[in-house]
C-alpha positions as CSV (number, residue, x, y, z in Angstrom):
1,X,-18.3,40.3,3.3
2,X,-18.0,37.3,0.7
3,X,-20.6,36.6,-1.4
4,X,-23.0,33.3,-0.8
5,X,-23.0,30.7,-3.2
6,X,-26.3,30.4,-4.8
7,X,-26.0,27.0,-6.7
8,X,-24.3,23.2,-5.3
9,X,-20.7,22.9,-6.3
10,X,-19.9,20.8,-8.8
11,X,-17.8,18.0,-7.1
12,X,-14.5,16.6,-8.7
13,X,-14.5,13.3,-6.4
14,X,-14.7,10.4,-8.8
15,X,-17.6,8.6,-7.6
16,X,-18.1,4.8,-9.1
17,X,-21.6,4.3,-10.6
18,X,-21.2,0.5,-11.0
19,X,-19.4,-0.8,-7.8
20,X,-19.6,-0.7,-3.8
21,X,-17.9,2.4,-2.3
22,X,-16.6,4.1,1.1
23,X,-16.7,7.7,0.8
24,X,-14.8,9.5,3.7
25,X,-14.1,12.2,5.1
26,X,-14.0,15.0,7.7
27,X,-17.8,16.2,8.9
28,X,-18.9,19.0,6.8
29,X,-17.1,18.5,4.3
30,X,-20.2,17.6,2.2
31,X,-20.5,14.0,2.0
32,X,-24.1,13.2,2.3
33,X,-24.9,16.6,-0.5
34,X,-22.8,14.3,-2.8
35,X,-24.3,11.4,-2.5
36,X,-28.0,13.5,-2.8
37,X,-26.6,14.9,-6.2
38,X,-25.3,11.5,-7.7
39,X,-27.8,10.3,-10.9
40,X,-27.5,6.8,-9.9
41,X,-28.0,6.8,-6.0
42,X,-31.3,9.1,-6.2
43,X,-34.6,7.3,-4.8
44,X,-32.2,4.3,-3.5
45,X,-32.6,3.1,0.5
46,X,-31.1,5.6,2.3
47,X,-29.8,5.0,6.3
48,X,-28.3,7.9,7.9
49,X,-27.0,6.4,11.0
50,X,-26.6,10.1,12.1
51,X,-30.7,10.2,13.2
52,X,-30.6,8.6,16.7
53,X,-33.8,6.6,15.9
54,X,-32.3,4.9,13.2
55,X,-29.3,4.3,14.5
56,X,-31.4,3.0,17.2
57,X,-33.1,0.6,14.8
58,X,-30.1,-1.3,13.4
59,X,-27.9,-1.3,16.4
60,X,-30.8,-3.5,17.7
61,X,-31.9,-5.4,14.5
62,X,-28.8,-5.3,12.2
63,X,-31.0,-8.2,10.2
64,X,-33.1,-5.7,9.1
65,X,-30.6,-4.5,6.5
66,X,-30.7,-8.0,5.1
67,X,-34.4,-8.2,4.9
68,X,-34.7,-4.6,3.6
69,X,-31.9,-6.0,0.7
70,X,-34.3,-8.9,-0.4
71,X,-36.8,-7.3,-1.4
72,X,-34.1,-4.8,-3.5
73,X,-33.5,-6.1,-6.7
74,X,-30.0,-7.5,-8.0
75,X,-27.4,-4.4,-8.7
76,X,-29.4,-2.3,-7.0
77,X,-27.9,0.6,-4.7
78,X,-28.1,1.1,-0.9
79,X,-27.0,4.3,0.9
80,X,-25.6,3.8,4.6
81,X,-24.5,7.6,5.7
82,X,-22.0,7.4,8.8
83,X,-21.5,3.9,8.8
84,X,-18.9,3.9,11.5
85,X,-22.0,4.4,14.0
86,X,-22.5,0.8,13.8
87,X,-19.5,-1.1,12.6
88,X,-21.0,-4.5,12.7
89,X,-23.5,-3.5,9.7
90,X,-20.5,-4.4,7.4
91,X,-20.6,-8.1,7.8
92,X,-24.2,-7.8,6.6
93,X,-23.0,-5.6,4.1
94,X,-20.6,-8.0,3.1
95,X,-23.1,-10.8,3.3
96,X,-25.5,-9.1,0.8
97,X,-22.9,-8.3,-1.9
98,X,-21.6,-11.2,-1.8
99,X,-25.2,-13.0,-2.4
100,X,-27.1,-10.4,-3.8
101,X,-24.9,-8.6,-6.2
102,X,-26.3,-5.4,-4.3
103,X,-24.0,-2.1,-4.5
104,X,-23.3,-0.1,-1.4
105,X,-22.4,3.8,-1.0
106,X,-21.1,4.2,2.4
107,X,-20.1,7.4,3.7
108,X,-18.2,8.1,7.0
109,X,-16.5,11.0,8.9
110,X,-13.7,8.4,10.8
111,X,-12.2,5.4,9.8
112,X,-10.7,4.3,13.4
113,X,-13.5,3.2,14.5
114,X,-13.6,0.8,11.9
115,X,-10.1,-0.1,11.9
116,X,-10.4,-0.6,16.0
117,X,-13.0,-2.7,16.2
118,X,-11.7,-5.1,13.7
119,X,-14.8,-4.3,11.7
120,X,-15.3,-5.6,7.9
121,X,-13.8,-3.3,5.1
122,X,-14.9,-5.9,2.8
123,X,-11.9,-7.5,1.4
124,X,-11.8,-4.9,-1.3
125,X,-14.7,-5.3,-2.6
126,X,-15.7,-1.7,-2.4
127,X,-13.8,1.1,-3.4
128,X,-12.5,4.1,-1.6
129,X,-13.0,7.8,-1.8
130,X,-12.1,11.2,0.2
131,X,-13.9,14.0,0.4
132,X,-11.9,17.7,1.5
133,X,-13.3,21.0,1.4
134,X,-13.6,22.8,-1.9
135,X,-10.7,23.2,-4.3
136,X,-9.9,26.5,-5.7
137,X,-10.6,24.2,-9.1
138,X,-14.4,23.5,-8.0
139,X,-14.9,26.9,-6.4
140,X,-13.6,28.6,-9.6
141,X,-14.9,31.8,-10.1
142,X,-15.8,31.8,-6.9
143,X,-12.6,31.0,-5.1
144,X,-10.9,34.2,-3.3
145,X,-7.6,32.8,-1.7
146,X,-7.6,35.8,1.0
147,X,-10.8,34.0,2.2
148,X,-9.7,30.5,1.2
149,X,-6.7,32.0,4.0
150,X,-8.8,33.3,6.9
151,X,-12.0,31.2,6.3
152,X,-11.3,27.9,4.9
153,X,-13.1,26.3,2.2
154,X,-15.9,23.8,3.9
155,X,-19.1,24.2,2.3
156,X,-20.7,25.7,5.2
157,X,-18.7,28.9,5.3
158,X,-20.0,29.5,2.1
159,X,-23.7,30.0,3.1
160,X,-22.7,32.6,5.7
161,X,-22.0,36.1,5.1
162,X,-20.6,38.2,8.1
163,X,-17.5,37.5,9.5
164,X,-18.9,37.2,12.7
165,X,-21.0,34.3,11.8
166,X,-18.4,32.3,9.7
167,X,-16.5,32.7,13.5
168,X,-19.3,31.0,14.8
169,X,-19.5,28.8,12.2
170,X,-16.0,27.3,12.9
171,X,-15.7,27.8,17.0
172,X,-19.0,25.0,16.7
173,X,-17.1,22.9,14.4
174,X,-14.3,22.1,16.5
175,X,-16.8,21.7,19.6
176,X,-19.0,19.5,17.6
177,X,-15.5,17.6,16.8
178,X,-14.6,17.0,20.1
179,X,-17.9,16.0,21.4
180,X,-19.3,14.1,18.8
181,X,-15.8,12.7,17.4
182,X,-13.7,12.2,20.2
183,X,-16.0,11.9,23.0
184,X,-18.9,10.1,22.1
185,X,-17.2,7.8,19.8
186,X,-14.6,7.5,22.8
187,X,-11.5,7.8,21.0
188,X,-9.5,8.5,24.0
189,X,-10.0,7.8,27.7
190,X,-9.4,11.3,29.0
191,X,-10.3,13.9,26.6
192,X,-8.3,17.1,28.9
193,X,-4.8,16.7,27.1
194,X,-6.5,16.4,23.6
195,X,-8.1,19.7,24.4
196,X,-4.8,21.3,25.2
197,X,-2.9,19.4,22.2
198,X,-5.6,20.2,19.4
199,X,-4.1,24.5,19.5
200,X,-0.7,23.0,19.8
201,X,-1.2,20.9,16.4
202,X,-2.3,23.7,14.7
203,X,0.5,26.2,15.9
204,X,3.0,23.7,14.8
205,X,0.9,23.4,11.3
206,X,3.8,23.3,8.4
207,X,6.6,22.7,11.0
208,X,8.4,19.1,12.0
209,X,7.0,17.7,14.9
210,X,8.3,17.8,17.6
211,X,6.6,14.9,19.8
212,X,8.6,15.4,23.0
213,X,8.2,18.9,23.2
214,X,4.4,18.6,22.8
215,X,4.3,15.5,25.4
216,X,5.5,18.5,27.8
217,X,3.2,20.3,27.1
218,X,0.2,18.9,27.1
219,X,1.3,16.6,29.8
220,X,1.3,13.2,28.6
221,X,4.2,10.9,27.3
222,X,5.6,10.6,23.8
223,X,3.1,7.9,22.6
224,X,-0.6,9.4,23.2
225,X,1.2,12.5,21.7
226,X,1.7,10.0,18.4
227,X,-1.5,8.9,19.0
228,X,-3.6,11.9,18.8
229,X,-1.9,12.9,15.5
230,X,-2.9,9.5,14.2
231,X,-6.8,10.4,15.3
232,X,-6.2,13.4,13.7
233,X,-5.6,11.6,10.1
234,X,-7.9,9.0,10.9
235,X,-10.5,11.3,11.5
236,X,-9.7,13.2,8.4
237,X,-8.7,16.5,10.2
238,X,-5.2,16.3,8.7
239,X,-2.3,14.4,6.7
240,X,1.5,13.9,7.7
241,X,4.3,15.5,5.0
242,X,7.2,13.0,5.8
243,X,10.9,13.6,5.1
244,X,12.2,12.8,2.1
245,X,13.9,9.6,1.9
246,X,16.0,9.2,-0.4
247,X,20.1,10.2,0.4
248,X,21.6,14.0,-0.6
249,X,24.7,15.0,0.2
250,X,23.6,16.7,3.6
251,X,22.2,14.6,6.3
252,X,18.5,15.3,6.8
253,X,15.9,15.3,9.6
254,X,13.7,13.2,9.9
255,X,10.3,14.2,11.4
256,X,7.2,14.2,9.4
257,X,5.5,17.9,9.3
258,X,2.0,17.7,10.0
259,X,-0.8,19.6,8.1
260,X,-4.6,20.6,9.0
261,X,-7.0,19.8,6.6
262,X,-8.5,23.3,6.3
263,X,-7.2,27.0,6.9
264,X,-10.2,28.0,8.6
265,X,-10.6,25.0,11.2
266,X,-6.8,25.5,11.9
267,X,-7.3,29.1,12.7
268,X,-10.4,28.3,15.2
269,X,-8.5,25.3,17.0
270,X,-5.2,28.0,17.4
271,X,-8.4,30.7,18.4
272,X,-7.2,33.2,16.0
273,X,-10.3,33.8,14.2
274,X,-10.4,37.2,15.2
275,X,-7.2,38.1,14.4
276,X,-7.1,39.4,10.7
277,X,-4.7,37.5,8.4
278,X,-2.8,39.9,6.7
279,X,-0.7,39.7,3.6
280,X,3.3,40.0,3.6
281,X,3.5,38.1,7.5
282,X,4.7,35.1,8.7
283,X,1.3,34.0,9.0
284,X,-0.5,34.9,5.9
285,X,3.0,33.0,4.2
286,X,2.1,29.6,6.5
287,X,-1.2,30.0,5.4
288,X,-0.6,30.2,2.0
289,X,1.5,27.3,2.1
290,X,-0.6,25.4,4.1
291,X,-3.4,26.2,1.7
292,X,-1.3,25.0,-1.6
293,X,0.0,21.6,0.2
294,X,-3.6,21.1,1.1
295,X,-4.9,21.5,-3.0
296,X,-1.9,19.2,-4.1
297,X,-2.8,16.6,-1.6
298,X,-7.0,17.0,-2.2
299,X,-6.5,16.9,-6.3
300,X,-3.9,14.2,-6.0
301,X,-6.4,11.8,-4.1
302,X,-9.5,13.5,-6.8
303,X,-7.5,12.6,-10.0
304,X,-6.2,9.3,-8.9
305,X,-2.6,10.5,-10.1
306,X,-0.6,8.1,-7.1
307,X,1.7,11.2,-6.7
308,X,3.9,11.0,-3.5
309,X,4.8,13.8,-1.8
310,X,7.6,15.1,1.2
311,X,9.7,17.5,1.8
312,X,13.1,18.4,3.1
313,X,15.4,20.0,5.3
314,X,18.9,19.6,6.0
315,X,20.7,19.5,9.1
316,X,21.7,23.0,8.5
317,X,17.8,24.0,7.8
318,X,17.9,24.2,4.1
319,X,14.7,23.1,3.4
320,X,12.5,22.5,0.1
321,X,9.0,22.6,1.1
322,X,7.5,20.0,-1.4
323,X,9.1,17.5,-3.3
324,X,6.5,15.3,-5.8
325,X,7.4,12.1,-7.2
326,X,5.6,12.0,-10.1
327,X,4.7,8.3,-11.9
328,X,6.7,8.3,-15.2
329,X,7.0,11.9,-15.3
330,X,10.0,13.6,-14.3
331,X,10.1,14.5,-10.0
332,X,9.3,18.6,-9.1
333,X,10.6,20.3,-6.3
334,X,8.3,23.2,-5.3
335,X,9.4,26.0,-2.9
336,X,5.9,28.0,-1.9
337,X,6.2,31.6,-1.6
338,X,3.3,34.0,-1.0
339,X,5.0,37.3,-2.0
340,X,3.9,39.1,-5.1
341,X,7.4,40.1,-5.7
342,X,10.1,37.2,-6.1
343,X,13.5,37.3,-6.6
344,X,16.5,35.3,-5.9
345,X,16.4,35.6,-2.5
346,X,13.4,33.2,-2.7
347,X,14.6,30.4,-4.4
348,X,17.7,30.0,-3.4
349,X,17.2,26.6,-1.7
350,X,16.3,25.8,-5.0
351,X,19.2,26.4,-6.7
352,X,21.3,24.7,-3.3
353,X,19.5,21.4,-4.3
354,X,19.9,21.6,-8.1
355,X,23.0,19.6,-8.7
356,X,21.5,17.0,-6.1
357,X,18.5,16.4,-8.0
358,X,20.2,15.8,-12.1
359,X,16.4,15.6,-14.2
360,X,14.2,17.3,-11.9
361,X,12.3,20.0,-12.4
362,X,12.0,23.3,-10.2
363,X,9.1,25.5,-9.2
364,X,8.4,28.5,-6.9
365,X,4.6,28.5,-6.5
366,X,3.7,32.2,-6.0
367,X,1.7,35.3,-5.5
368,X,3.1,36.7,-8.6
369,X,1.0,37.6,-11.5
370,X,3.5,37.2,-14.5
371,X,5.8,33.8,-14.5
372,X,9.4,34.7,-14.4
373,X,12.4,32.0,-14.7
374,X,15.6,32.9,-12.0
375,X,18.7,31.1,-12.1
376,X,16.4,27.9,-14.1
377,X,14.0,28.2,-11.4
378,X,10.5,28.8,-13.0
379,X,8.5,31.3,-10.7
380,X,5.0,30.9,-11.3
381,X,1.4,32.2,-10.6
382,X,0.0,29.4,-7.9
383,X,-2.9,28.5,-10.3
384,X,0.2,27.5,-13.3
385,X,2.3,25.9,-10.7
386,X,-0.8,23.4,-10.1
387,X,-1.2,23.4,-13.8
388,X,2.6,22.5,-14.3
389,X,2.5,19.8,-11.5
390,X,-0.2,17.9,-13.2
391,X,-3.0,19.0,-10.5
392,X,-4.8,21.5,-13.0
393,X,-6.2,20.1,-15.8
């Protein structure tokens, strides 16, 4: 049992107040209680394209939205939620802040849509913003990382209380995924090797893909395999880790590693919900590390801090999970270890890359309690590791 949240979480997504916006991101994630929560967008026009009368209404008469804008005054706000419903809205978009001066928040759970269809961005006229599941830094108090583990961290897990119905919860998330954004939005032709890729994906979460290996399985060539992990970042289910690129002494491979968004989605796509997640295994450590690339890569896109981060692995599999290039600050190599107990043992790929990397700084984010330095390798609690990386203010 984990308790329910009893008031909204306080969001750390940098929302502008005086300029045009997309806000994407994965659905449930909590886009539209965002935009309900922000000052300056409260009593503004507000289309949620996700009502099938009004999406009804403007796929019919987009020119509505420019007749609903003149009678808005200039710098003025207009809400669009799930704008990728009707892609051809953005040239009016376009059209009215252009002429009008009016400012936009637009809010959608997939980009390819847009992208496919050639359809307006707006020349950079409006910003850009992701929105993940909830940090351990916005849960706060609140965050348990066992849970975090098992259960993810989208909003909607947090109003539930059993176990049984947070299982629900996320078997219906992936079915709504597949039917509303894969199928309806028709994605793909033939939606049967997606189905048998999506638990493939997330069994191979944290390792190198392997492309050929999935096309085998799933029965389809090298390509679509590419392809559905490119609808899988462009509908904001997941990010690629790529190698890192710069040359060591030992030649590297090259395949990106691939990451799901959220613990708790993976674990229903791999239909392993039921199966407890227990500490000191394989998978309670893939989770954890899963877990603590997923918070660098969320703050980094909340903070604005341009970090870059990849990993690497030699051709004899000496591997450094996370390497972060760091703007004007010195680069951090991070190994991720779950354990409560550290010693040498787990950072010793560490130490191998220390001569390669003269300036750099090493970390081993942890389950310890009490930071410890090893060989000049600082071991650290996972919260101070974020702290040290910049993530934590």
């Amino acid at each position: 049992m984990t308790k329910i949240l009893k008031q909204p979480i306080k969001r750390i997504c940098p929302l502008s107040s005086n300029n045009s916006f997309f806000l994407f991101g994965a659905r449930g994630t909590g886009k539209t209680t965002l935009i309900n929560h922000v000052p300056f967008l409260k009593n503004k026009l507000y289309i949620d394209l996700l009502d099938n009368d009004m999406e009804e209404i403007y796929s019919l008469r987009p020119q509505l939205l420019i007749e609903q804008a003149n009678a808005l005054s200039r710098e003025d706000w207009i809400i669009i939620d799930e704008v990728q419903k009707i892609p051809k809205l953005l040239d009016h978009v376009h059209k009215i802040i252009e002429e009008k001066g009016i400012n936009f928040a637009l809010t959608g759970s997939s980009s390819r849509k847009l992208k496919r269809g050639g359809a307006n961005l707006l020349a950079g006229r409006a910003f850009s913003f992701s929105l993940f599941p909830f940090t351990a830094t916005e849960l706060g108090k609140d965050f348990e990382l066992d849970h975090a583990l098992q259960w993810g961290t989208l909003p909607g897990v947090f109003s539930l209380q059993s176990e049984k119905d947070k299982s629900r919860f996320l078997r219906t998330y992936t079915q709504t995924y597949l039917k509303e954004e894969i199928l309806i939005e028709q994605l793909i032709r033939n939606l049967d090797p997606f189905r048998l890729f999506l638990p493939i994906a997330a069994q191979m979460n944290t390792q190198a893909i392997n492309y050929s290996n999935i096309a085998k399985d799933t029965g389809v060539d090298y390509k679509t395999v590419q392809n559905y992990y490119q609808i899988l970042v462009d509908t904001n289910l997941g990010f690629f880790l790529e190698p890192f690129n710069r040359s060591v002494r030992k030649v590297q491979k090259q395949s990106p590693k691939f990451y799901i968004f959220d613990m708790g989605v993976k674990r229903a796509l791999q239909r392993m919900l039921n199966v407890p997640l227990l500490p000191r295994t394989t998978d309670y450590d893939e989770a954890f590390e899963s877990w603590f690339v997923n918070e660098c890569f969320r703050l980094n896109h909340y903070y604005e801090l341009d970090y870059e981060f990849s990993y690497l692995r030699t051709k004899d599999d000496v591997e450094v999970d996370l390497i972060i290039d760091r703007p004007g600050k010195s680069q951090i190599l991070v190994e991720i270890k779950s354990a409560t107990s550290i010693d040498v043992r787990h950072v010793k790929n560490l130490i191998h890359f220390q001569k390669d990397f003269p300036g750099s700084e090493f970390i081993c984010a942890s389950g310890i309690k009490q930071a410890q330095v090893i060989n000049g390798i600082m071991v650290l609690p996972w919260k101070e590791a974020l702290h040290k990386i910049g993530l934590n203010p």
